[in-house]
C-alpha positions as CSV (number, residue, x, y, z in Angstrom):
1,X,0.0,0.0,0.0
2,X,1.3,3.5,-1.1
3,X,2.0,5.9,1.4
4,X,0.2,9.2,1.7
5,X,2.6,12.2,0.7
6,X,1.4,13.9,4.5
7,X,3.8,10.7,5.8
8,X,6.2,11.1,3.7
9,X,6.5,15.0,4.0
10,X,6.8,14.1,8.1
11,X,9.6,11.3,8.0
12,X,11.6,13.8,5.5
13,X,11.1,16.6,8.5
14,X,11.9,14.1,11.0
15,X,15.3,12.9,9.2
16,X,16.4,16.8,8.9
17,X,15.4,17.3,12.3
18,X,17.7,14.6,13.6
19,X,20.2,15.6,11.3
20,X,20.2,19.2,12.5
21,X,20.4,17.8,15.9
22,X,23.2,16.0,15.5
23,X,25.3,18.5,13.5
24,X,24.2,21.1,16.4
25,X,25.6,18.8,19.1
26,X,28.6,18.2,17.4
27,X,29.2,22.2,17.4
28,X,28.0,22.3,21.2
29,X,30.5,19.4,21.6
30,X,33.9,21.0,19.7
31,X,33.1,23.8,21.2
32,X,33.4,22.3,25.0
33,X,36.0,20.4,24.0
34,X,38.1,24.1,22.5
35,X,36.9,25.5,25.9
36,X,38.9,22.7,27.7
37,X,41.3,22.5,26.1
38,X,41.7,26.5,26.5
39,X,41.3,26.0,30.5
40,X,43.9,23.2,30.5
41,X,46.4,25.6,28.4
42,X,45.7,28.3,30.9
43,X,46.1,26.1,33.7
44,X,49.4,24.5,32.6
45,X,50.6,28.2,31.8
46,X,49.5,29.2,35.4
47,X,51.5,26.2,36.9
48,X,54.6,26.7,34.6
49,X,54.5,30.1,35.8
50,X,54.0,29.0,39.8
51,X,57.5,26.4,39.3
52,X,59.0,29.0,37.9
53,X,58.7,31.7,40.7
54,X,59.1,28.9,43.2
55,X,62.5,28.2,41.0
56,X,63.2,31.8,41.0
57,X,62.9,31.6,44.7
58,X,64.8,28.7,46.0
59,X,67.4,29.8,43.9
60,X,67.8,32.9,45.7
61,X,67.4,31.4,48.9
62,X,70.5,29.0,48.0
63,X,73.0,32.6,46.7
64,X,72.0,34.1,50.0
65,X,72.2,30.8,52.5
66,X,75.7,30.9,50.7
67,X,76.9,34.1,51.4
68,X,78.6,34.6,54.7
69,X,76.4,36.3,57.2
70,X,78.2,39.3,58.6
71,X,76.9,38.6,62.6
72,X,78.0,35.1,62.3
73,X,81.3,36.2,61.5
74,X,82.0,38.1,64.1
75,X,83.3,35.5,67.8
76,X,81.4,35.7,70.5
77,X,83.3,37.7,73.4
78,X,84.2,35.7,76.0
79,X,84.5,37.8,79.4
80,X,85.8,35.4,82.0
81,X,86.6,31.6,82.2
82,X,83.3,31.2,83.6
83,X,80.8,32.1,80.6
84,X,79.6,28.8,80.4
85,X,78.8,27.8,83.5
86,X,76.9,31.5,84.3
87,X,75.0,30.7,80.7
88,X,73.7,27.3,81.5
89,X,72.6,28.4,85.1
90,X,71.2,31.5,84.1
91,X,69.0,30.6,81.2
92,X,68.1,27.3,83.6
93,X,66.5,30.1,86.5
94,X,65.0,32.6,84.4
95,X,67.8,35.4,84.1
96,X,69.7,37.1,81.3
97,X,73.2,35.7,81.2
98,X,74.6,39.1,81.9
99,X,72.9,40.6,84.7
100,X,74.6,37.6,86.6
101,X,78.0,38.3,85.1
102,X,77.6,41.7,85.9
103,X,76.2,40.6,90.2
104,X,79.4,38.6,89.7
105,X,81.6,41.2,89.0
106,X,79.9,43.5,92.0
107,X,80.3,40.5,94.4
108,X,84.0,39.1,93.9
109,X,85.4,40.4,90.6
110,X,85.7,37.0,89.6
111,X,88.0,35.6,91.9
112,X,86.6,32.5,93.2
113,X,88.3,32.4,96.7
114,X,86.9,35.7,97.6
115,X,86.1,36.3,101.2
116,X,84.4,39.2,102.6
117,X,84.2,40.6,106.4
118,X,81.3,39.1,107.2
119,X,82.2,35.7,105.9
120,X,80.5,35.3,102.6
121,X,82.6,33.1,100.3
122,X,83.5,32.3,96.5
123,X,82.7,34.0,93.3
124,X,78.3,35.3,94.6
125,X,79.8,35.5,98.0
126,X,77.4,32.8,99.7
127,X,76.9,33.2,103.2
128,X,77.2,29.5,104.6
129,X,74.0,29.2,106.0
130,X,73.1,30.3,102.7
131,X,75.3,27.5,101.0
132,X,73.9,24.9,103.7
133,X,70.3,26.0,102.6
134,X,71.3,25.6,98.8
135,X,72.9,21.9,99.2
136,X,76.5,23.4,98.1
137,X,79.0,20.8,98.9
138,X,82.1,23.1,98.5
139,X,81.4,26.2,98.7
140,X,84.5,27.4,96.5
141,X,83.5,25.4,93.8
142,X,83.3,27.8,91.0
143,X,80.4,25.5,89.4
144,X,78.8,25.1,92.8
145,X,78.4,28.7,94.0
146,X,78.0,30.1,90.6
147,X,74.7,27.6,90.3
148,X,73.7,28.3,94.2
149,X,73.8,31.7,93.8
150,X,71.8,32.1,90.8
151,X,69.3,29.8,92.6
152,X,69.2,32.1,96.0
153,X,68.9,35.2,93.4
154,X,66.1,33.2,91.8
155,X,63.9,32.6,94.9
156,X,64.6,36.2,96.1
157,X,62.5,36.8,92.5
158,X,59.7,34.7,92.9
159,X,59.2,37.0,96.2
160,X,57.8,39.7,94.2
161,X,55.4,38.4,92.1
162,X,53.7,41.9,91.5
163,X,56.6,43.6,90.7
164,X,56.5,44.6,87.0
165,X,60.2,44.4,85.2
166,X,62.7,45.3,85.4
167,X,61.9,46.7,88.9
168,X,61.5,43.1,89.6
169,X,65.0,42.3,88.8
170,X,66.3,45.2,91.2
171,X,64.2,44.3,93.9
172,X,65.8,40.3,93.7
173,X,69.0,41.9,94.2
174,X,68.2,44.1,96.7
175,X,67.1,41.1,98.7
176,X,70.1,39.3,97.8
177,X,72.4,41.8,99.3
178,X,70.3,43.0,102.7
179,X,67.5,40.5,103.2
180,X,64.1,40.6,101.5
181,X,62.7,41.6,105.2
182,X,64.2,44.7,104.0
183,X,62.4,45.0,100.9
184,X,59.1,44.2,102.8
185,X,59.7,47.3,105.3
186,X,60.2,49.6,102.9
187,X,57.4,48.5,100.4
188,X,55.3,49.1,103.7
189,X,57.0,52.7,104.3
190,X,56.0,53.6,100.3
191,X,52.5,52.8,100.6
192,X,52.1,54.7,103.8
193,X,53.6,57.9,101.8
194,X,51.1,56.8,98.8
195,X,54.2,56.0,96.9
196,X,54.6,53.2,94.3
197,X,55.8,50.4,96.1
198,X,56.2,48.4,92.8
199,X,59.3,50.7,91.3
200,X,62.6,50.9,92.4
201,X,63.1,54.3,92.3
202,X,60.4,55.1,95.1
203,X,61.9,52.2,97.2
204,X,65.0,53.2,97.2
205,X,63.7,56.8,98.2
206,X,61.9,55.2,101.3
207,X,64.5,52.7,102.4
208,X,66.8,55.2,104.4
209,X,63.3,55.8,106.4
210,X,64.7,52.3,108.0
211,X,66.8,53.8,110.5
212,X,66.2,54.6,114.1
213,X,66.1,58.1,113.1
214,X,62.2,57.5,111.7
215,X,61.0,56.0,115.1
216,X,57.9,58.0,114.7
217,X,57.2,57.1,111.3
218,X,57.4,53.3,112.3
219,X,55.0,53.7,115.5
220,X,52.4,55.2,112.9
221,X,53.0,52.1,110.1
222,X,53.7,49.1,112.4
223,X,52.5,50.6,115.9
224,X,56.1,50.0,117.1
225,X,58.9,52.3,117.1
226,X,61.1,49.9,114.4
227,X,59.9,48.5,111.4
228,X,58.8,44.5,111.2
229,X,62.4,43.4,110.1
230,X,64.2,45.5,112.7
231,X,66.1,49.3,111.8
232,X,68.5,48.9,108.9
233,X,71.4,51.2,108.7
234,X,73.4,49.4,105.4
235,X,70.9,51.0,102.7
236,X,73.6,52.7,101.2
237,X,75.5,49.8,100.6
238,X,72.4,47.9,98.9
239,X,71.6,50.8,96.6
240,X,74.9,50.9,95.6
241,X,74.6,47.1,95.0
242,X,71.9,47.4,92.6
243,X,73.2,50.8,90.9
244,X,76.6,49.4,90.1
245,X,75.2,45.5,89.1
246,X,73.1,47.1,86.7
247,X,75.5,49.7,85.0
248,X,77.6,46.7,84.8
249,X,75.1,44.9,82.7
250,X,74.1,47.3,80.8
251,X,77.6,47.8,79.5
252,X,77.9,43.9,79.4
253,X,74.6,43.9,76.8
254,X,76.4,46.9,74.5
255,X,79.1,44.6,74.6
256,X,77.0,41.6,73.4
257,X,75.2,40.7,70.2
């Protein structure tokens, strides 16, 4: 049976239909396919460029580890026989490496069989009772004392908690030289004279006010005509102590890398 020309007319439009379909989806597809292959170029020529800065960069890095650095160049001074033991102790407790050298220097000028009137001993001039209470076995150890008195200096610090640096440095050696009754007294005195009892400066102001001279004063702060600790007539000799330790290390850090 012969087919209508209506049927026929429709397969013909169906065939061109599916023939413009696929001739449209092969354009769609070549041009996905450009578009890839344009995003793979760019990325390729994004991570050629990345390597090459990172190549640009390690290769600087290796001219420059290769040159000499100037500050490595230059020795480390050495200022007495005992660096090294006053380094290792030092950073062990908490302190600057030449804040000690420099308490050293105030307290024996390095000799290690220094003895003073009152019978402190060695290089930090340990008091034995003060050696006894630090475990030293000889006292003129040069090891020994140098690690018992950076101990002693280090539990005079943890006294003062709420002292800001470096006041709080000061005030350890303060106590290290006269007792930290002393410091106690006069932290007492500066309050009473709405002073700052957290700064050197006013405490070593007030600490002369420790003398029986100030009897008056005391029976107003303590309601006793001395202070808690007892009258203290060597406060010249501990602000001396702290002035000339901490010229000293100042000098020993412009000195220092």
């Amino acid at each position: 049976m012969n087919k209508s020309p209506n049927i026929r007319l429709s397969n013909i439009l169906f065939i061109r239909f599916i023939l413009v379909s696929l001739l449209t989806a092969g354009v769609i597809a070549r041009v996905i396919e450009n578009r890839k292959k344009r995003k793979r170029q760019r990325s390729i020529a994004t991570v050629s460029k990345l390597c090459l800065v990172i190549l640009l960069a390690f290769c600087i890095a290796s001219v420059s580890a290769a040159q000499p650095n100037p500050t490595s160049c230059i020795p480390q001074k050495r200022f007495t026989r005992y660096d090294g033991v006053i380094k290792k102790y030092a950073k062990h407790y908490g302190f600057d490496w030449r804040l000690i050298l420099a308490q050293i220097k105030q307290e024996s000028a390095f000799n290690p069989q220094a003895k003073s009137q009152c019978g402190a001993r060695g290089l930090m001039q340990l008091m034995p009772k003060t050696a006894a209470e630090m475990k030293v076995k000889n006292i003129l150890n040069p090891s020994e004392n140098i690690a018992a008195g950076i101990r002693y200096l280090r539990k005079q610090y943890d006294l003062f908690p709420d002292v800001p640096e470096p006041h709080r440095e000061l005030f350890a050696l303060a106590s290290y030289n006269c007792g930290a009754g002393r410091l106690f007294d006069s932290r007492d005195i500066a309050k009473y004279e709405l002073r700052p009892d957290h700064e050197w400066d006013d405490i070593q102001l007030v600490m002369p006010k420790l003398t029986k001279e100030y009897k008056e004063l005391h029976l107003k702060i303590w309601q006793q005509p001395q202070p808690r600790y007892g009258y203290f007539s060597g406060w010249k000799e501990t602000i001396t102590y702290v002035a000339n330790i901490w010229n000293y290390y100042l000098e020993y850090r412009e000195q220092t890398i």
